[in-house]
N, C-alpha and C positions, 0 to 999 in steps of 0.2 A: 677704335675697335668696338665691335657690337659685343656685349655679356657673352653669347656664343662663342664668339670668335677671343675669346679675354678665357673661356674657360675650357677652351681647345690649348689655347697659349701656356697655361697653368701645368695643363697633363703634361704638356710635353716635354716641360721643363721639372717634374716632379725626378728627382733622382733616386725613386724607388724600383726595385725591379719589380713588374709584373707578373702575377702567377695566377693560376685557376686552376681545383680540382680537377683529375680526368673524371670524378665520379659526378660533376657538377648536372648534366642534362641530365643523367638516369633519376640523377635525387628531385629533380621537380618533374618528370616525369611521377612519380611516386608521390610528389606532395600532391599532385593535380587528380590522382587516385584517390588519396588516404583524406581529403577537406570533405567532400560531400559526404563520407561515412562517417565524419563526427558532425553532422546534423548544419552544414554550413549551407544558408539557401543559396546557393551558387549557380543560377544560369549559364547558358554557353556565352553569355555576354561576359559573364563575373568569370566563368573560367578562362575565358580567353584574356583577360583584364589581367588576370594572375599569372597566366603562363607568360604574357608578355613584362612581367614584373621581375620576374628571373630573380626571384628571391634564392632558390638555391645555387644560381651564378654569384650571387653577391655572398652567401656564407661561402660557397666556394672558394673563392678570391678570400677571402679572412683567414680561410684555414686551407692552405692548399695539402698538406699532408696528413688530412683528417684519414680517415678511413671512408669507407662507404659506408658505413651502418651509424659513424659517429657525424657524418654528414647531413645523415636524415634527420639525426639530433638537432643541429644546426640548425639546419633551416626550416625545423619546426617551431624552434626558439624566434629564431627571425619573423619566419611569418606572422607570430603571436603579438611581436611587438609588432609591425606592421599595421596590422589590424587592429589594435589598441589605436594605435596611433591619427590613424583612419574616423576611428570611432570618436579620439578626443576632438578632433583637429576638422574634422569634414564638414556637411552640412548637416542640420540637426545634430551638431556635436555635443556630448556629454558635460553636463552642467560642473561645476565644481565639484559639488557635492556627491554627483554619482562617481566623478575622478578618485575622489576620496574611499568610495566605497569599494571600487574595484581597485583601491591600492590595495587597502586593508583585507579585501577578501584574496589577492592575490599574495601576499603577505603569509596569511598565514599557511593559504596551502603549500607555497615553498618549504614553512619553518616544519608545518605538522602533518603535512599530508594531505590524501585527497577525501581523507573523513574527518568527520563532518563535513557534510558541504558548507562553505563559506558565504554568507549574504552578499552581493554587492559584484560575485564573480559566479557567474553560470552560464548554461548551452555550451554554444560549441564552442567559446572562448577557456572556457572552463574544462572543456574535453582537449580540447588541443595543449592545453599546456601541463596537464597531468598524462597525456601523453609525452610531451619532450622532456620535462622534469624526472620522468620515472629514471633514466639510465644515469643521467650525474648524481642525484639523489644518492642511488646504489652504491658507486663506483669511485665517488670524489670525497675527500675526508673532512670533519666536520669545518675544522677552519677555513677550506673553501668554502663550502656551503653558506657559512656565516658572510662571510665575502660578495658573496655573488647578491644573496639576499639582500646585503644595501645597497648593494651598486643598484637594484632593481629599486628598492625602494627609493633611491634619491632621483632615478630618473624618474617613477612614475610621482615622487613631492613638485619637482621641476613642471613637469607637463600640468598637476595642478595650477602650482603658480603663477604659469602663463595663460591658463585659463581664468584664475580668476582676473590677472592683470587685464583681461579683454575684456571682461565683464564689465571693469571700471572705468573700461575706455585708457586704461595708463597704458603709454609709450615707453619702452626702457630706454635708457641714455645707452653709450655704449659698453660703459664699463657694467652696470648693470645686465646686458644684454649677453655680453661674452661669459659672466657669472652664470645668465641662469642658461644658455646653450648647454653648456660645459652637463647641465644634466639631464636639459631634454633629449640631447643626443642620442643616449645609450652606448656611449662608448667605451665605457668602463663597463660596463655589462659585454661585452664585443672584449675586451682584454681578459676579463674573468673566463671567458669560451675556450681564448687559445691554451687557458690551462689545461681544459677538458680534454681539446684534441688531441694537445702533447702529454697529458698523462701525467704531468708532473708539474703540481703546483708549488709555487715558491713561498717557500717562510715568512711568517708575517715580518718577518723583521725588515727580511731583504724587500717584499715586497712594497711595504711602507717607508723603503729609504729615499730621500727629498729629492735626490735627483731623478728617480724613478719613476717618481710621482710628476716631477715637474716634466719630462718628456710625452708620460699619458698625457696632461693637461694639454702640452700643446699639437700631440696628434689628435687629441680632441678638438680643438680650435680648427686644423687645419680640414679634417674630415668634415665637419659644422661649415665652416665658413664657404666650402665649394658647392657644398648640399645648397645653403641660401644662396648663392649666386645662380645656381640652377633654376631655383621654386621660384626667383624673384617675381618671374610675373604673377604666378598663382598668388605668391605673397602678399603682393599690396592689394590684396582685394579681401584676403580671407585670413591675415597675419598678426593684423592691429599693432605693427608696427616692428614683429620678433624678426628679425632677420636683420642680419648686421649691415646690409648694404641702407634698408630705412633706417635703421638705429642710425647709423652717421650721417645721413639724408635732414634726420630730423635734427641731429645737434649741432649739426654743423650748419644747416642750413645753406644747403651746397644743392645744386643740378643733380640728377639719377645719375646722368653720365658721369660727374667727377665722382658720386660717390658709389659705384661700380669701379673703378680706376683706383682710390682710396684702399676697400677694401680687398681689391686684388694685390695689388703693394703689402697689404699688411697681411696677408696670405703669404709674400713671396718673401719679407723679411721672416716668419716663422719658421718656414722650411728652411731655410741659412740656420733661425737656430734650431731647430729640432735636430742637424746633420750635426751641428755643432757640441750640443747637448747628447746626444748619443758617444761622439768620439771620449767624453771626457767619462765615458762610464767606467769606474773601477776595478781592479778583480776582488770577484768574490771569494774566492777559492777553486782548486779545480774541480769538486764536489756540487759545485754550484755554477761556474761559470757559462757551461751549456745549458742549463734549466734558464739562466737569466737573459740569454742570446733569445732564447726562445720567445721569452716574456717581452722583449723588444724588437722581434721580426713579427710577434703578434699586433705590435702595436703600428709598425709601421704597415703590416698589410693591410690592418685597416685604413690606414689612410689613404693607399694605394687603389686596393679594392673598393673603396668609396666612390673615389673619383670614375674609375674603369666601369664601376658598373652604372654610373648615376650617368656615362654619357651611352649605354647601352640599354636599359632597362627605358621601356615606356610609359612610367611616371614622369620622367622629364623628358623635355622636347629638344635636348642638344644633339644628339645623335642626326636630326635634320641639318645641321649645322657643321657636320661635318667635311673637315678638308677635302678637298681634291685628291690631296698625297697619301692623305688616309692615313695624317701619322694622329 
């Protein structure tokens, strides 16, 4: 089987149900408006670039019972990381040292505000995210806040550290590699959201309990590991080795094709245990048991929504790749 055809095989065997905002087009309708008025140089090439991005299909798909106005939130969050991402990861990509700067200036406008300006975070990266920040800011209680602020800061330590790993020319093995995924992703940034949408965030205690943790992890894994089988071509050109199909390519010292096949296996053993790992979830209380359903339908729409939008979305090229059956 071609990567295409191995990541059509993946969707259709994922035993998630499917969902999207009905407010999903109006809200990038809207984002496609609100980018050039915070000073974004956006041609009709870059906004068509973005409209075909369907970044608010993709927060869509994460939080299908958001609201509309909490959607905009969304996928303003989104596109910020997007654009970061772009920024770290692209051509003329951001040195280490500027990753660092724009964590730290991004840092602290979460913790303190949008005054002072922060060094290291400005324009319309800077306008964009004190736009999407202002309403959870407001509305979410401080032990969220605290929450959400590391989850952002360990993705954007992660995205360092694979930047300077390229710097050194260092390949991560694979255990290495699934470590430092787990924080370039942002998907613990993406589970801190569905708090927002639904309104009610979870006790640190329940939220930090092991097994809770250990199902983010591995919808984190499985959300990461379909993204690299998507990127893999971009990957081996512009990666320096982060993407779990080269990670086992290099250690194992195996063919592209066995290790595309490898890493799809080890994709389709997580989902066994992610379903598994969800069944043996406990009760909380009745006080808590639909707050924590919540925190676990968040998590698996991400994983869901990952997959749906990465063979939709015109960042990646599997959507050309698609079935006949069109399933």
């Amino acid at each position: 089987m071609t990567t295409d055809e191995i990541l059509w095989a993946l969707r259709a065997e994922c035993p998630i149900l499917s969902r999207l905002s009905p407010h999903a087009d109006r809200v990038q309708e809207w984002l496609l408006g609100v980018l050039p008025e915070l000073g974004l140089p956006l041609d009709d090439a870059a906004l068509h670039r973005l409209a075909r991005g369907a970044f608010a299909r993709y927060a869509g798909r994460l939080y299908p019972e958001a609201t509309e106005a909490d959607l905009r939130v969304l996928t303003a969050l989104f596109t910020w990381f997007f654009l970061v991402d772009d920024a770290c990861d692209g051509p003329g990509r951001l040195t280490p040292e500027q990753i660092r700067a724009l964590r730290n200036g991004t840092l602290t406008l979460l913790n303190e505000g949008p005054r002072p300006r922060q060094a290291g975070l400005n324009g319309p990266l800077r306008r964009l995210l004190v736009l999407a920040w202002r309403e959870p800011r407001r509305r979410m209680p401080s032990r969220w806040r605290l929450r959400f602020v590391d989850s952002v800061a360990r993705h954007l330590d992660g995205t360092c550290r694979e930047a300077v790993n390229k710097e050194a020319g260092h390949r991560p093995t694979v255990d290495e590699y699934v470590d430092l995924r787990r924080a370039t992703s942002a998907a613990e940034v993406s589970y801190s959201l569905a708090e927002f949408a639904s309104g009610r965030p979870l006790p640190d205690p329940v939220y930090h309990h092991p097994l809770l943790r250990q199902i983010g992890h591995v919808g984190n894994d499985l959300l990461s590991w379909y993204n690299d089988l998507a990127s893999l071509d971009r990957d081996r050109a512009t990666a320096g080795g982060h993407n779990l199909v080269l990670a086992i390519q290099g250690e194992l010292a195996v063919p592209s094709t066995e290790a595309v096949e490898r890493a799809a296996e080890r994709w389709r053993e997580s989902m066994r245990r992610f379903v598994a790992l969800r069944a043996e979830v406990p009760s909380f209380g009745r006080a808590l048991d639909e707050v924590v359903a919540d925190h676990l339908d968040g998590v698996a729409y991400a994983v869901r929504g990952t997959i749906d939008w990465t063979v939709e979305s015109a960042r990646y090229p599997v959507g050309a790749a698609r079935p006949a059956s069109g399933s």
